[in-house]
C-alpha positions as CSV (number, residue, x, y, z in Angstrom):
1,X,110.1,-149.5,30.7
2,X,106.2,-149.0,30.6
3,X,103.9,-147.9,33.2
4,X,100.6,-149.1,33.8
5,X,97.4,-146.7,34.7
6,X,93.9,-148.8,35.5
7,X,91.0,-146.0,35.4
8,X,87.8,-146.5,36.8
9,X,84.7,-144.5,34.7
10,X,81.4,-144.6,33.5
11,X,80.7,-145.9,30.2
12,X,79.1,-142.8,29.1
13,X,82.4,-140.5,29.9
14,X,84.9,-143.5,28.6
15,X,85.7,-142.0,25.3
16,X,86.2,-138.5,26.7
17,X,88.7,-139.8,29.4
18,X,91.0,-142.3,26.3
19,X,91.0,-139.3,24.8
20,X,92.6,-136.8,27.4
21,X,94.9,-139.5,28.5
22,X,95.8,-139.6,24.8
23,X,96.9,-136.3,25.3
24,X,99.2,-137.1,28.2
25,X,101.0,-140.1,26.0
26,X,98.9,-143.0,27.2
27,X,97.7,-145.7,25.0
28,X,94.6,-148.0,25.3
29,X,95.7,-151.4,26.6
30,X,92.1,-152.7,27.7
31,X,88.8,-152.2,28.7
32,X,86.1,-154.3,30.8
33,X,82.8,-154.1,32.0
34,X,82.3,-154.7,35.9
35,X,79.6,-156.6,35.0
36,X,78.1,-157.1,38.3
37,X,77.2,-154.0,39.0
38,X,76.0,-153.1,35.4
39,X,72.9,-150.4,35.8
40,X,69.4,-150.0,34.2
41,X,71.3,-147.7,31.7
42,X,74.3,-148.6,29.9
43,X,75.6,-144.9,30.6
44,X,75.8,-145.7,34.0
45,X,77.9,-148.7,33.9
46,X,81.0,-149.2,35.5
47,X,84.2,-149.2,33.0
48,X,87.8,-150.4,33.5
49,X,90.3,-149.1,31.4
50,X,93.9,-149.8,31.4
51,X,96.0,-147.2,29.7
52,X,100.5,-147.7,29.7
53,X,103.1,-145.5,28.4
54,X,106.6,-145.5,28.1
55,X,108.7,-143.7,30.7
């Protein structure tokens, strides 16, 4: 069975937070772009990422 994880970040501390999940066992599944709130600096844009692993 998998579980499913949906993390909320900013695009700028995205890749730090795949990677410590990594670290736990959980893989990338997706990412998105909340798009309507998207800042002056692409740093500061909201990022969804869905991570899953087995259990």
């Amino acid at each position: 069975m998998k579980q499913y994880k949906v993390v909320e970040v900013k695009v700028s501390e995205a890749e730090a937070k795949m990677n410590d999940m990594a670290k736990e066992g959980w893989e990338v599944v997706s990412t998105s772009i909340f798009l309507g709130a998207t800042a002056f600096t692409k740093a500061g844009t909201t990022m969804f990422i869905t991570f899953s692993k087995e259990v």
